[in-house]
C-alpha positions in Angstrom: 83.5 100.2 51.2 81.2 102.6 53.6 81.9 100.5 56.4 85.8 101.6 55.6 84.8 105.7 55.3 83.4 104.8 59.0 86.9 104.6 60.5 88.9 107.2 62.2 91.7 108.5 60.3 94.0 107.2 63.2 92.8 103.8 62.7 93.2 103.7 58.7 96.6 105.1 59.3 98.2 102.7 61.7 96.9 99.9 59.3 98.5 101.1 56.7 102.0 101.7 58.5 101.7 98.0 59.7 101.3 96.6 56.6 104.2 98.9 54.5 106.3 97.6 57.5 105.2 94.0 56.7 103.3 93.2 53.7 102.4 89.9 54.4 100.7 90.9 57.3 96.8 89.1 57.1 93.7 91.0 57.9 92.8 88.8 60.7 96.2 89.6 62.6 96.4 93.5 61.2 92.4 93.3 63.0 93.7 92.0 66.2 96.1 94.5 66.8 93.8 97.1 66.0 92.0 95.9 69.0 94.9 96.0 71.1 95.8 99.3 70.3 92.1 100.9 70.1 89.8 98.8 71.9 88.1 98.5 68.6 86.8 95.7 66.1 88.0 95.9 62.8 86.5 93.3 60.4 88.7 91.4 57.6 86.6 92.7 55.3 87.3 96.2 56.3 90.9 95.5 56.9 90.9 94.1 52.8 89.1 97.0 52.0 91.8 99.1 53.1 94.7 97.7 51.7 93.1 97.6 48.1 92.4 101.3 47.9 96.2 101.8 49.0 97.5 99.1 46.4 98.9 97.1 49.1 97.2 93.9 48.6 99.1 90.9 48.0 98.9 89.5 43.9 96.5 86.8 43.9 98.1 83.4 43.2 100.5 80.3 44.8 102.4 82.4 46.8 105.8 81.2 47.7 106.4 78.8 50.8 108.8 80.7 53.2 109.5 79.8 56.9 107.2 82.0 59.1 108.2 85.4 60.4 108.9 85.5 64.4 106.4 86.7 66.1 107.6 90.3 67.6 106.6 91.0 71.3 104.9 94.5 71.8 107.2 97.0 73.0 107.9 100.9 74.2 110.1 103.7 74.1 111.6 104.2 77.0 111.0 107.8 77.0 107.4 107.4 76.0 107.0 105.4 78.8 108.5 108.4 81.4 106.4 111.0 79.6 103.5 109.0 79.8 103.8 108.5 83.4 104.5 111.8 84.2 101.5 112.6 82.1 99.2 110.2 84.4 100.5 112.3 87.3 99.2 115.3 86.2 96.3 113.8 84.7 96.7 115.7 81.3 95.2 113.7 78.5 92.5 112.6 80.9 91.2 116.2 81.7 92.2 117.4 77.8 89.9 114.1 76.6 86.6 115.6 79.2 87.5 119.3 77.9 86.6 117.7 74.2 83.9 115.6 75.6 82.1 118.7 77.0 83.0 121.5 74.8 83.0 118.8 71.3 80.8 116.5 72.8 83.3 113.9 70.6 82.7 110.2 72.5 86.3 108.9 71.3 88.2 111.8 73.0 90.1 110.4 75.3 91.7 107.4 72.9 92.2 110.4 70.1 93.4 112.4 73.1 96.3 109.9 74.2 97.2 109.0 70.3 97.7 112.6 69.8 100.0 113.3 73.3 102.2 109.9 72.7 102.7 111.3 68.7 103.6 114.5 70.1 106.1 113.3 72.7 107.7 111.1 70.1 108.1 114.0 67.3 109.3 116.6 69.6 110.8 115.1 72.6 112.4 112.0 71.1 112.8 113.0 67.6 111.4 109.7 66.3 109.1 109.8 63.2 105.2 109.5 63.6 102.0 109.4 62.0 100.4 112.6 63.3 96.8 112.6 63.8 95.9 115.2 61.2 92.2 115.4 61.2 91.9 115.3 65.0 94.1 117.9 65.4 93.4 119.6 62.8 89.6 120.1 64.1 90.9 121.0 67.5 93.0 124.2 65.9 89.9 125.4 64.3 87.8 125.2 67.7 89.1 128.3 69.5 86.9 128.1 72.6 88.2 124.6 72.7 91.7 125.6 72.3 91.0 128.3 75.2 89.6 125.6 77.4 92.2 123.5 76.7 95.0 126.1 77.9 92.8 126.5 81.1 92.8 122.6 81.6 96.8 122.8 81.3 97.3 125.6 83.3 95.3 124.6 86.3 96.9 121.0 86.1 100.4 122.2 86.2 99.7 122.4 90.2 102.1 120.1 92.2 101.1 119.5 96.1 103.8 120.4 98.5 101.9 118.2 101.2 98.4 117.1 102.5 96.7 117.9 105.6 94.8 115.3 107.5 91.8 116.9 109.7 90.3 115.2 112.3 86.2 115.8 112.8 87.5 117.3 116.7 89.8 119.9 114.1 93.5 118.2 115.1 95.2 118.4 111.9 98.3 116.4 111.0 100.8 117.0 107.7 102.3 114.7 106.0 104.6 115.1 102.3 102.8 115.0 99.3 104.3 111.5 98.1 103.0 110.2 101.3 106.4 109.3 103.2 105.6 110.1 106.7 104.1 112.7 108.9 106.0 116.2 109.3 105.6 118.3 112.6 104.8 121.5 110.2 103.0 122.4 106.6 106.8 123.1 106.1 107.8 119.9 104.3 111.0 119.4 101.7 109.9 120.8 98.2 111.6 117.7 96.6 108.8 115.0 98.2 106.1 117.5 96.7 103.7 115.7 94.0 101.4 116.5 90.9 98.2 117.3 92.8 96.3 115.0 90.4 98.3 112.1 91.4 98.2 112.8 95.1 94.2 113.0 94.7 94.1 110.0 92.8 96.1 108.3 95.4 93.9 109.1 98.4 91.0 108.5 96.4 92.4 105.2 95.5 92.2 103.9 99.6 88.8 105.4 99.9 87.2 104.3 97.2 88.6 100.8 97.8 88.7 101.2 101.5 91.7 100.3 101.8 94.4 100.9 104.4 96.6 103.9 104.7 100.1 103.3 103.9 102.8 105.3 104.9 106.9 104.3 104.5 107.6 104.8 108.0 106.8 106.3 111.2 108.1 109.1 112.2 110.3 110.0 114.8 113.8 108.3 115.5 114.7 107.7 118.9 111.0 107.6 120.0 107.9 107.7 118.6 106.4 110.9 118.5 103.0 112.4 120.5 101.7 113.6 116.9 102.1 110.0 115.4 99.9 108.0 118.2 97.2 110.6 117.8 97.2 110.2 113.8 97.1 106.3 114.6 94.2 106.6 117.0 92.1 109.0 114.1 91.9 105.3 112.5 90.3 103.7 115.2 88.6 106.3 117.5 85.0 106.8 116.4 84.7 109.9 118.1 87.8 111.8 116.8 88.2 109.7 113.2 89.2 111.8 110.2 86.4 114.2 108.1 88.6 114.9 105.0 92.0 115.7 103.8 93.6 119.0 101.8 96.2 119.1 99.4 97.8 122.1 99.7 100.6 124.2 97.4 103.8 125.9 98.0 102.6 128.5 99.6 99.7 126.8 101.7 96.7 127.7 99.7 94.4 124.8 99.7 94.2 123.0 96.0 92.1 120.1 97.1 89.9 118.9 99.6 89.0 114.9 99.7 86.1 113.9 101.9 86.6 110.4 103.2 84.5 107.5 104.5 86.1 105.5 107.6 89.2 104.7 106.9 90.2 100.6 106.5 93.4 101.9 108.9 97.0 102.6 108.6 99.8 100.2 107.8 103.8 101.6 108.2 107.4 100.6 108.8 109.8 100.7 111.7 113.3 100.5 110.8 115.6 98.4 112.9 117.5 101.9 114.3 114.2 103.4 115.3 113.0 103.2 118.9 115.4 100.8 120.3 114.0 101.9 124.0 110.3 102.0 123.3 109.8 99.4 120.7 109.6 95.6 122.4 108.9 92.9 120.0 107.3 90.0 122.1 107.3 87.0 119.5 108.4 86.4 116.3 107.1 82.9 114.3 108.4 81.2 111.6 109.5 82.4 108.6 108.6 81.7 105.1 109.2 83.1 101.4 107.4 85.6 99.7 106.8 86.9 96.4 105.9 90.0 95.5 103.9 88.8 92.2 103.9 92.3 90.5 107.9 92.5 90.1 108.5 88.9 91.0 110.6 89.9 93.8 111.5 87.5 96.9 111.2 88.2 100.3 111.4 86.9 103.8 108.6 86.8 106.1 107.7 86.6 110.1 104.4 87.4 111.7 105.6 89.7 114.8 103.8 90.6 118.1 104.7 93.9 118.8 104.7 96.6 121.5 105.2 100.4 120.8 105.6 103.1 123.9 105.4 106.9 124.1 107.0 108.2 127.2 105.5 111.4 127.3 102.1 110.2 127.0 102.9 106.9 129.0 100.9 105.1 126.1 101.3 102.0 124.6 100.1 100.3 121.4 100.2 96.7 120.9 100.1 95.2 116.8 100.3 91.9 115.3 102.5 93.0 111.8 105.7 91.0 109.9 108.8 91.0 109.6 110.1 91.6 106.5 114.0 90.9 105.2 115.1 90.9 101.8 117.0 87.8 102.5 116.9 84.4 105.4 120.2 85.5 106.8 119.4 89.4 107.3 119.7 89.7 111.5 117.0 92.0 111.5 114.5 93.6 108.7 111.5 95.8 108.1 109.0 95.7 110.7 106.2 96.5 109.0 102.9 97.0 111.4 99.3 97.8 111.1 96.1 99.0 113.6 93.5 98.8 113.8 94.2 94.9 114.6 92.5 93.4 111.6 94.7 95.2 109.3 97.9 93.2 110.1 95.7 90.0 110.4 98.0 88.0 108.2 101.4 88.6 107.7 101.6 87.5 103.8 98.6 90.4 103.1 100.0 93.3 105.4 103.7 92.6 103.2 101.7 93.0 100.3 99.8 95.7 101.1 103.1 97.6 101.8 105.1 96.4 99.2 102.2 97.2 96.5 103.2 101.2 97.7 107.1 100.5 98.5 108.0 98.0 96.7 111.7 98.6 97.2 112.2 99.8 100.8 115.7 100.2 101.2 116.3 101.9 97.9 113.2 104.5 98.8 115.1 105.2 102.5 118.3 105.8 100.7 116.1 108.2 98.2 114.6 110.2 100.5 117.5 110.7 103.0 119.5 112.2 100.0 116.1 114.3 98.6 115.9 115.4 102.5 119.6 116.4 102.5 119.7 118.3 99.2 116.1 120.2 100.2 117.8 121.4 103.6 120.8 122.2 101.6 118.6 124.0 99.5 117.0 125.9 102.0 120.0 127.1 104.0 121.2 128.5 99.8 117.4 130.4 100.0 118.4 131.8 103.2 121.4 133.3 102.5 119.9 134.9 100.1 121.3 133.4 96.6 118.1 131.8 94.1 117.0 128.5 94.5 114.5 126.4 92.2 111.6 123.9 93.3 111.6 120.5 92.6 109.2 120.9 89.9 110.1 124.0 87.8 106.4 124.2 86.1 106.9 125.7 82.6 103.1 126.5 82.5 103.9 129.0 85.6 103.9 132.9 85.0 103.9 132.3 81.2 100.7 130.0 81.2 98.7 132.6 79.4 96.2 131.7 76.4 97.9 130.1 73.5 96.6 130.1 70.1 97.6 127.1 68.4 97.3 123.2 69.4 100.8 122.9 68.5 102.0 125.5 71.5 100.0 124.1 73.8 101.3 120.9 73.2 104.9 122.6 73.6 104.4 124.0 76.7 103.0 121.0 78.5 106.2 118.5 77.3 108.2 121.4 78.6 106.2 120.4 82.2 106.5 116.9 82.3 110.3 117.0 80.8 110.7 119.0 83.2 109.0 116.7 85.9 110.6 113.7 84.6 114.2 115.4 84.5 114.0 116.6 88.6 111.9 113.7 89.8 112.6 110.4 88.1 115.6 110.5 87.1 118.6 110.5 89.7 119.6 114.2 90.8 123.1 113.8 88.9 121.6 114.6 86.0 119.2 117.6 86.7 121.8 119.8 84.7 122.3 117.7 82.1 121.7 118.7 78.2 118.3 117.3 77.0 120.1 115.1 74.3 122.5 113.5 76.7 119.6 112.7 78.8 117.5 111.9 75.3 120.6 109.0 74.4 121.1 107.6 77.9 117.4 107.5 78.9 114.5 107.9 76.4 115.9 105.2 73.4 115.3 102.1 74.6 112.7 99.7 73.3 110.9 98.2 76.7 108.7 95.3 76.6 105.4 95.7 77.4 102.9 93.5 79.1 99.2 93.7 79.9 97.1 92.2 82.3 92.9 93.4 83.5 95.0 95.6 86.3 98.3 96.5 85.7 100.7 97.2 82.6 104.3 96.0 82.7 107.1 97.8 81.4 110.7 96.0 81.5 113.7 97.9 80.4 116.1 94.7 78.8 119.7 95.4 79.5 122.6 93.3 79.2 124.6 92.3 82.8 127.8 94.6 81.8 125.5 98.2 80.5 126.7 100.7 82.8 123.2 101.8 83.3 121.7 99.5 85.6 122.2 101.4 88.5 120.6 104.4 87.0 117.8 102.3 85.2 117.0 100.6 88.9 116.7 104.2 90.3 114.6 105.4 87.6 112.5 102.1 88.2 112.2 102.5 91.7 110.7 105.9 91.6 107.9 105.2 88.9 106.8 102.5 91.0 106.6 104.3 94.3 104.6 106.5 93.1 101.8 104.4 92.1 101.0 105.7 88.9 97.4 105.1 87.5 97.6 105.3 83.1 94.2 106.4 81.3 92.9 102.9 80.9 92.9 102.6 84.6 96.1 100.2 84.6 98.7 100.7 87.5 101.9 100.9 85.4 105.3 98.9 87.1 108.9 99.2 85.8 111.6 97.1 86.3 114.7 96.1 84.7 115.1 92.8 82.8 118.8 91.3 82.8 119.2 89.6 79.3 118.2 85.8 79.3 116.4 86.9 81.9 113.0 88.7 80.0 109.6 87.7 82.0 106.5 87.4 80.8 105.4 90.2 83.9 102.0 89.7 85.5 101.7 85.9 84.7 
């Protein structure tokens, strides 16, 4: 028995629900999902242990012969799965688990930390029951200088980039969105392709630390490409003017975060077949050959491409060995997707990865941030005749992110955030004035499957061929993945709708 008074109270807990739900659930499988769930080994012994001292041992005897129970496949809300994204984007229960760790010095704070948030989200934003963690949070409310920090941590994480500057070590700077689209010509860039600043620091962190290459959707500029983007392509390969560090910045152009880099690997980005019809000359195409894209087990078409690229103004010309990429053999013409320096776009099959791993669905991202364009100039002619306007991201934890007493409040104002978040920037725009229930029964309900691998978790949303959500599901899919989300256990998180009879195993 002490090796049982060792446990968390989190841990005892979700044994006990799982065997109520299913009493013949044995200690050797009740100890293996232990493991999944906390990364932790819980003996048969222990797992016995528990049961007797909540009377939910099985009578000792012949039991019955009955045909075994199927096996039931892991799953997810759907809305827990949103809110937990949203929640890597901001980087809450990661900061909230090193405020504990420094104030509480508590080793197990960011496990607690994330049992805590997904119990919260699906009490209060779902309405589901849950096992609250009451001796975790219970000794968080009676820590009021942890409680303070913890309002701090919130408060400074509700920052969303409105775009990053790239600074050259010759002081040339260059903008580009905060979701990492293309390059603008000013810091003024669209409010609706801003990002949580955690997640944009997370992303350019992510190239660095791998040195990997830069990846934007596509170049900028239509009829021709423009003066500023040859000088942004030449930072990756000129040693002398090469880039020293890069600055997210807010609304209102005060710096939030500045990123020293290491060389850059280079840049990778996509021409679209309307862009530069006059300064674009493609000198060879060869072969073409299928390819999958493993992590959503999507097919494509591909063609190494030699490729020319001129700007008239500064009679220049780049050359670059990329693919071309169709989503089908017939398509005329496709994505030409390109990168420099040269051993970048080395091999066609890695450059398509490499940009699909970042857009994984390029037509459906074009066709998302024309409209977000569209509605953010809309917008802005609204704001200059004078009637209010909103941001993309309506932080809750804005002028009323004062202290809070009371774990439970702070709790409530950061779902208000990411609700929030997930409502204006996941979910298609139709439904940014929608009541929270509508949105709760059309989005948040459905039980996902969920896959893990070493590097990425799997989420797939099973719908039948006639739902009438498909199209919304896709969107909602779409946008998760683009924005290369990273969860707390260092996993990049991918969803994608599953047509009955048509369920994968994902990552395999």
């Amino acid at each position: 028995m002490g090796v049982v008074h060792k446990l968390t109270p989190e841990v005892r807990q979700f044994v006990l629900e799982k065997k109520q739900l299913n009493p013949e659930l044995s200690c050797r499988k009740i100890s293996s999902l232990v493991l999944d769930k906390f990364q932790f080994k819980l003996s048969k012994s222990s797992a016995n242990a528990i049961f007797k001292e909540a009377g939910l041992s099985l009578a000792v005897g012949r039991r019955r012969s009955r045909a075994p129970l199927p096996k039931s496949k892991p799953f997810i809300y759907s809305g827990l799965a949103l809110f937990k994204a949203a929640d890597s984007m901001f980087g809450g229960s990661f900061h909230i688990s090193e405020a504990i760790k420094r104030v509480a010095g508590d080793p197990d704070a960011a496990l607690k930390t994330e049992s805590l948030l997904e119990a919260h989200i699906l009490k209060s934003a779902l309405g589901l029951p849950v096992s609250w963690p009451q001796s975790f949070a219970g000794s968080l409310n009676r820590n009021s200088g942890l409680l303070s920090e913890i309002s701090q941590v919130l408060k400074n994480i509700s920052q969303v980039a409105g775009g990053v500057k790239a600074v050259t070590t010759d002081g040339k700077e260059f903008y580009l969105d905060g979701q990492l689209h293309t390059l603008w010509q000013s810091s003024q860039i669209p409010s609706a392709l801003s990002c949580p600043a955690h997640n944009l620091e997370q992303r350019i962190l992510q190239q660095a630390k791998g040195k990997l290459p830069f990846v934007l959707f596509f170049a900028p500029g239509f009829r021709e490409p423009t003066q500023m983007f040859f000088d942004f392509i030449r930072g990756f390969s000129d040693t002398e003017k090469k880039f020293s560090h890069f600055v997210a910045y807010n609304y209102n152009l005060e710096e939030l975060k500045s990123i020293k880099l290491p060389e850059p690997a280079g840049i990778i980005f996509g021409i679209w077949p309307w862009q530069f019809k006059e300064y674009i000359k493609i000198n060879a195409v060869s072969g073409i050959k299928k390819f999958e894209f493993a992590p959503l087990k999507k097919e494509f078409f591909i063609s190494a491409v030699d490729v020319e690229l001129k700007q008239p103004k500064l009679d220049a010309t780049l050359h670059f060995n990329g693919c071309l990429l169709k989503a089908n053999a017939e398509e005329k013409t496709g994505l030409i997707v390109l990168g420099s320096p040269q051993p970048a776009a080395s091999d066609p099959a890695a450059l398509a990865k490499a940009y699909l791993e970042h857009w994984p669905d390029p037509t459906g991202s074009f066709q998302s941030f024309s409209r977000k364009v569209e509605a953010s100039t809309k917008q802005k002619d609204t704001q200059d005749n004078g009637e209010e306007t909103t941001l993309s991201l309506r932080s809750a934890a804005g002028a009323e992110a004062i202290p809070i007493p009371g774990l439970d409040s702070l709790l409530d104002n950061y779902l208000k955030t990411l609700e929030l978040y997930v409502r204006d920037n996941l979910l298609p725009g139709k439904y940014s004035t929608e009541s929270a229930t509508i949105i709760k029964e059309r989005f948040y309900l459905f039980e996902c499957g969920l896959t893990k691998t070493k590097d990425n978790l799997f989420i797939n949303f099973k719908l039948s061929h006639e739902a009438d959500s498909i199209k919304d599901i896709t969107y909602i899919c779409n946008q998760v993945n683009e924005k290369i989300i990273i969860m707390p256990d260092s996993r990049r998180l991918w969803l994608a709708v599953c047509l009955e009879n048509a369920f994968p195993e994902a990552g395999k």
